[in-house]
C-alpha positions as CSV (number, residue, x, y, z in Angstrom):
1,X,181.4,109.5,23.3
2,X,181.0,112.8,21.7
3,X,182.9,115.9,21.7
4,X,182.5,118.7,23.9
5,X,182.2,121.8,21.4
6,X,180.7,120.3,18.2
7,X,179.4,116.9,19.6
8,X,180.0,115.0,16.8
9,X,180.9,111.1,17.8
10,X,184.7,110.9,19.0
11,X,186.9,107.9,20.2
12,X,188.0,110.1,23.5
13,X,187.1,112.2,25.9
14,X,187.4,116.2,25.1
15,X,187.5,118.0,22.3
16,X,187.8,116.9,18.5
17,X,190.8,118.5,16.5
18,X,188.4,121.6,15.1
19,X,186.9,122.6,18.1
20,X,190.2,122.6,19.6
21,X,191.7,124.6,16.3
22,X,188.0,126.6,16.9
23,X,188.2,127.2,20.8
24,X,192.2,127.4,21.6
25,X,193.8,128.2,18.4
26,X,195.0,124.1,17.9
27,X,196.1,123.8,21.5
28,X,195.2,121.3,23.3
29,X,193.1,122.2,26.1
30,X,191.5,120.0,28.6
31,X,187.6,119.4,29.1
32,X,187.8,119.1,32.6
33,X,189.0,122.5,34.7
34,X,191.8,122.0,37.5
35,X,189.5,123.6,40.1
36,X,185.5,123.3,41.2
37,X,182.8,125.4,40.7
38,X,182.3,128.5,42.4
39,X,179.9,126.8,44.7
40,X,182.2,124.3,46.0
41,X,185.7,126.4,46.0
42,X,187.2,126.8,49.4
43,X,189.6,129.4,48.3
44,X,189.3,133.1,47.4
45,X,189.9,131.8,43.7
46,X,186.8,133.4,42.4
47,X,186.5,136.2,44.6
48,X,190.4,137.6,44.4
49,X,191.4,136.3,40.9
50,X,188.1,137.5,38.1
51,X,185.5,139.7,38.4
52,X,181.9,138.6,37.4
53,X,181.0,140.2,34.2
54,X,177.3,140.6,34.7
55,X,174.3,139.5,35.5
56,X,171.6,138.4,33.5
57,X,168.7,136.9,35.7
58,X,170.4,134.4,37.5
59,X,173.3,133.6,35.4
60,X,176.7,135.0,36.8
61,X,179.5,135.2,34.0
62,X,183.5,135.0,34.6
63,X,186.1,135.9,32.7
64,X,188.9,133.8,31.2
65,X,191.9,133.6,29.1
66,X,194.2,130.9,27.5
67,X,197.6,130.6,29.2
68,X,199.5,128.3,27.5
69,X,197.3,125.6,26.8
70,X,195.5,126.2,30.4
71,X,192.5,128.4,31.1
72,X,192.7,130.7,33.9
73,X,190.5,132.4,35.2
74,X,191.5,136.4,35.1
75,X,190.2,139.9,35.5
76,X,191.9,141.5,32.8
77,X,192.8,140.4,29.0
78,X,189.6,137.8,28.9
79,X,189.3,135.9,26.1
80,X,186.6,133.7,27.1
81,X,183.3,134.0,29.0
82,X,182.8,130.9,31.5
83,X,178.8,130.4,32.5
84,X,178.2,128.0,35.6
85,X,175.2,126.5,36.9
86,X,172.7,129.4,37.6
87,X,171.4,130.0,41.4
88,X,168.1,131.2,41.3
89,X,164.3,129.7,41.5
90,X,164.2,128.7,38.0
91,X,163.6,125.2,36.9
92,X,166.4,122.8,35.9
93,X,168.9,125.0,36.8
94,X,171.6,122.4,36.4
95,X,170.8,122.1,33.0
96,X,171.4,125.5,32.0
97,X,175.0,124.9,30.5
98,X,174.0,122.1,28.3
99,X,170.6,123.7,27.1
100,X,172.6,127.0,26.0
101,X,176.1,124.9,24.5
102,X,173.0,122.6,22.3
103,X,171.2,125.9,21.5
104,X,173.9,127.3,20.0
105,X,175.1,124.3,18.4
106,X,172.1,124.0,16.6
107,X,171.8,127.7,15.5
108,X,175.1,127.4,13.7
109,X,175.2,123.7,12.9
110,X,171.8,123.3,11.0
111,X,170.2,126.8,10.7
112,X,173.3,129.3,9.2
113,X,173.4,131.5,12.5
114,X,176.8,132.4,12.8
115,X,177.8,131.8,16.7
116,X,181.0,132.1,18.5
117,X,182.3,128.8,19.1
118,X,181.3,127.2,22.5
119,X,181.8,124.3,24.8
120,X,180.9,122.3,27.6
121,X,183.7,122.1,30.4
122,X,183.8,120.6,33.9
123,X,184.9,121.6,37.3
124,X,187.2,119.2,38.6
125,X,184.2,118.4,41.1
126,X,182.5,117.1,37.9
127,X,180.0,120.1,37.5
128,X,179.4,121.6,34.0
129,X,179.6,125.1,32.8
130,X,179.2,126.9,29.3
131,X,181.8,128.2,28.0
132,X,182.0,130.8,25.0
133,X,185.1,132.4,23.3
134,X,184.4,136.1,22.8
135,X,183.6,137.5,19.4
136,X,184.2,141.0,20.2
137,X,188.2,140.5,21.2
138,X,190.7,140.8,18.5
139,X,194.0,139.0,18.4
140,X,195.6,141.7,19.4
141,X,194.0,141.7,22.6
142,X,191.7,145.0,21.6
143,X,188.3,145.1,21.3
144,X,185.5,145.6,18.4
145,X,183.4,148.4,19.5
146,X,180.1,147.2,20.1
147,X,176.6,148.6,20.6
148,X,173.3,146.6,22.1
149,X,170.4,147.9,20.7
150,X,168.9,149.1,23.6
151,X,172.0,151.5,23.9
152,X,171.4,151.9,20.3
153,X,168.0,153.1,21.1
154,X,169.0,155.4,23.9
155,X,166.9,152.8,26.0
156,X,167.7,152.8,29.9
157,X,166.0,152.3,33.0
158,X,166.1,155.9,34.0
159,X,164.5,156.3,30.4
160,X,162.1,153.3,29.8
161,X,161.7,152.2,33.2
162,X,162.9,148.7,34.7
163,X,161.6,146.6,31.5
164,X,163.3,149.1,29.2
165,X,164.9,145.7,27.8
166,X,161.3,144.5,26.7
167,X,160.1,147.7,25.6
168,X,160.7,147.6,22.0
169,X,159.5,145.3,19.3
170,X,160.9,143.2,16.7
171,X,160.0,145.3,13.9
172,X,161.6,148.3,16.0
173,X,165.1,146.3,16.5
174,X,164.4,145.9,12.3
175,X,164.0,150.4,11.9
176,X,166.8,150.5,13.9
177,X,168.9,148.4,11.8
178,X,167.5,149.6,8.6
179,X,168.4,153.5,10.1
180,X,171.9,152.1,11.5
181,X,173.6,149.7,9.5
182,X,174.3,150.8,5.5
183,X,174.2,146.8,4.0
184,X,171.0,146.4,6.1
185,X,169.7,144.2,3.4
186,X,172.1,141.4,4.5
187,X,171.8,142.3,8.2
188,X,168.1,142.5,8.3
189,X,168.1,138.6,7.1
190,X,170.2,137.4,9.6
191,X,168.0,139.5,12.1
192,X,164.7,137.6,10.7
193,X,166.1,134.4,10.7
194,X,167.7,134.9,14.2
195,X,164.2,136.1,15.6
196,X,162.2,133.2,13.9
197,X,165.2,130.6,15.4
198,X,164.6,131.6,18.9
199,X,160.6,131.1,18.8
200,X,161.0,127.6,17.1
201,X,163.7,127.1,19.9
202,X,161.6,128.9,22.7
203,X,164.3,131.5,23.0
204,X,161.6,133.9,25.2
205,X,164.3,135.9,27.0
206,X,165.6,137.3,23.4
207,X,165.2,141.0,24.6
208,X,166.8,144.3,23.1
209,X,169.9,143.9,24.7
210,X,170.9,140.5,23.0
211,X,171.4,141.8,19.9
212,X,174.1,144.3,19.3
213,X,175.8,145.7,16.0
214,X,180.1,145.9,16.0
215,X,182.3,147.8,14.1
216,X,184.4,145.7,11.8
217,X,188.1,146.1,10.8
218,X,187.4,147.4,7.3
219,X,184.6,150.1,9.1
220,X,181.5,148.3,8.6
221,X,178.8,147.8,11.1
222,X,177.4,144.7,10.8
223,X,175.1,142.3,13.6
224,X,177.4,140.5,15.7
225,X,177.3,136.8,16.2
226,X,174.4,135.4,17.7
227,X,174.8,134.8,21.7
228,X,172.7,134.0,24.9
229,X,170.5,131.2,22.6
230,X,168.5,128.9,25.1
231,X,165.3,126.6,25.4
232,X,164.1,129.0,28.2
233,X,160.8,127.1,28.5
234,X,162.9,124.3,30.0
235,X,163.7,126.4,33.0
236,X,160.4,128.5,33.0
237,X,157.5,126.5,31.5
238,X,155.2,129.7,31.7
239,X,157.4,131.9,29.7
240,X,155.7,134.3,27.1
241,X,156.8,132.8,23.9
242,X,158.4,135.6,22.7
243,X,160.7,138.4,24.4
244,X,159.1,141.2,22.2
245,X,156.3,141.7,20.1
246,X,157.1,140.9,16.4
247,X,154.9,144.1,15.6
248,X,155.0,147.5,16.8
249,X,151.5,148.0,17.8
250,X,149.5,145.6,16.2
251,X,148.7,141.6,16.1
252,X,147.8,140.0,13.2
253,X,144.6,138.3,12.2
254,X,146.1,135.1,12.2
255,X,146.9,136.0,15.8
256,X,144.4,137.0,16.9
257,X,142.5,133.8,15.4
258,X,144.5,131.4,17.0
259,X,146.4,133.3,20.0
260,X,149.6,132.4,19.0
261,X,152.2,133.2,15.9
262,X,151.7,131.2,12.7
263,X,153.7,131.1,9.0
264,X,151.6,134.1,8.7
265,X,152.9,136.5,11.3
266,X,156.4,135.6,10.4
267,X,155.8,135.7,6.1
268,X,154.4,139.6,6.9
269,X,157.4,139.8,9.5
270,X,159.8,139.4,7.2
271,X,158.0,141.8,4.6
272,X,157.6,144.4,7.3
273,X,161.1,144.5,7.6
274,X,161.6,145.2,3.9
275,X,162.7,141.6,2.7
276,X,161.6,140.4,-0.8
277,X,158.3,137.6,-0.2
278,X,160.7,134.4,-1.8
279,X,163.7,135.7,0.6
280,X,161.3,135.2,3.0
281,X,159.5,132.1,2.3
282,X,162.9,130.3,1.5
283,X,164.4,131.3,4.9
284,X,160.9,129.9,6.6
285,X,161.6,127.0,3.9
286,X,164.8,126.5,5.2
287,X,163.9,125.4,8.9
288,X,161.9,122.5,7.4
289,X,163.2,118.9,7.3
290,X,165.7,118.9,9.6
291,X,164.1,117.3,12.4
292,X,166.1,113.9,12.2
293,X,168.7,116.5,12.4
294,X,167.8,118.6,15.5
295,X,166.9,115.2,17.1
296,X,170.3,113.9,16.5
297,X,171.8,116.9,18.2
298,X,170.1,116.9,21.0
299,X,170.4,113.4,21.4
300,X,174.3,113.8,21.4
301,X,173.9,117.1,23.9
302,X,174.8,116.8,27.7
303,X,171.3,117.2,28.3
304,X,169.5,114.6,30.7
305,X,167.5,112.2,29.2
306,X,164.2,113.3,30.6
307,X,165.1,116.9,29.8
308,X,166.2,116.1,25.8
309,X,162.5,115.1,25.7
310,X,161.0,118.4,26.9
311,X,163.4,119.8,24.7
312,X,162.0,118.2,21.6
313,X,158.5,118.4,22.4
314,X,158.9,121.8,22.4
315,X,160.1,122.8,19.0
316,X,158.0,120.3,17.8
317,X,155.0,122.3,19.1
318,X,156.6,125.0,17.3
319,X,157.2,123.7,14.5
320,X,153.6,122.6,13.9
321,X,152.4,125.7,14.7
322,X,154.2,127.3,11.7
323,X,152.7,124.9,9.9
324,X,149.1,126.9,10.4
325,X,148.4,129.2,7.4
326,X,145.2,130.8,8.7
327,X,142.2,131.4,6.4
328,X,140.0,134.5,6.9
């Protein structure tokens, strides 16, 4: 069997020893939760006892916190964001907590994304959620202050209209940060190699608002960790590759040739953003030769069989695409 946070092969049930030291600070915490889902609680447990944190499409998010070595769920003091299986008219809803806990595993696993550490857990009526320990609570029980970059862009609906969250590009989230952040050399990186990750993964829901700058201890603003990764084609095959645009205004030639991105749209990407060419090509570089490796991952995730394959024919197609250099 394999563990429930890094999947790695385990002799029990549950988490191994460093997703436990990861997740609950060593304690040991059970995989399964003494109480069902949302959708098959009898009692006011959801309703009197948390607050849902927001919505985001179809997902509704509670909050949680370690008591003892129990999670609760809890309306104050949450340490921990909880993600059940989605309602909604999306495909393969009940694989929504296992596509997002393998997403992220990958990202940080294989590709040097750093992610808050996650986990699958079960209702005691044997239905999975997601669950995420949140980046932006300190020990102390305080917060990080933390900006989106929509609210970095003064972007609203009153402002931009309903799709103010699709309204800006890439390489606009990339002025921003270049305008906002003073080591925006290092942060610009992690933004490219974020933005390329999600298309290979068929991330097409990364909009403005899921990526967001903190404040650190020692006065820094820096990109927080990654969050809200997911294989979106699996639950809406017609999905626009992409969120955003990678360009302002423009497409590319190689776009335009073949109606899709290519190296070439991410190699000027990256240069648009103001990161030296062999950064560039050596972060592209990077995300080659590790298929055995995604394969392995996704093999180990609490995916179903017939979705797993989905999932892998999917980055695949991605993956060959970047393979395209286009000649004028």
């Amino acid at each position: 069997m394999n563990c429930s946070g890094c999947l790695k092969q385990v002799d029990y049930a549950g988490y191994c020893r460093k997703c436990l030291k990861d997740l609950f600070e060593g304690k040991k915490v059970e995989h399964v939760l003494p109480f069902n889902s949302p959708y098959k609680e009898d009692s006011d447990l959801y309703q009197e006892r948390t607050k849902k944190l927001s919505i985001s499409g179809v997902q509704v998010k509670y909050s949680m916190r370690l008591d003892d070595n129990k999670l609760v769920l809890t309306d104050k003091g949450g340490q921990y964001i909880l993600k059940p299986i989605p309602v909604g008219q999306f495909r393969n809803l009940d694989q929504a907590p296992a596509n997002e806990h393998l997403t992220m595993q990958l990202a940080g696993q294989l590709f040097k994304i750093t992610v808050p550490p996650s986990a699958i857990i079960h209702f005691s009526d044997n239905s999975p959620a997601y669950l995420v320990k949140r980046f932006d609570v300190k020990s102390d029980g305080s917060k990080y202050p933390q900006e989106d970059f929509a609210q970095i862009a003064q972007a609203t609906e009153e402002t931009h209209g309903k799709n103010y969250k699709y309204d800006l590009s890439y390489e606009e989230i990339g002025l921003l940060i270049k305008r906002h952040i003073a080591t925006s050399a290092i942060e610009l990186e992690k933004f490219f190699r974020l933005v390329l990750f999600n298309y290979i993964f068929s991330n097409g829901d990364a909009h403005v608002k899921n990526f967001s700058a903190m404040l650190t201890d020692e006065g820094d603003h820096v990109l927080t960790p990654a969050y809200d990764l997911l294989c979106t084609r699996i639950h809406s095959p017609r999905e626009a590759d992409m969120a955003l645009t990678l360009f302002k205004d423009r497409f590319s030639e190689s776009f335009d040739a073949h109606g899709f991105y290519t190296y070439d749209d991410f190699l000027e990407f990256g240069k648009v953003l103001g990161i030296k060419e062999t950064r560039v090509v050596k972060i592209i570089e990077e995300f080659n030769g590790k298929e055995a490796s995604i394969d392995k991952l996704v093999d180990a995730s609490f995916l179903g069989d017939d979705i797993k394959v989905i999932y892998k024919n999917t980055y695949k197609d991605k993956m060959t695409r970047m393979s395209i250099r286009y000649n004028k």
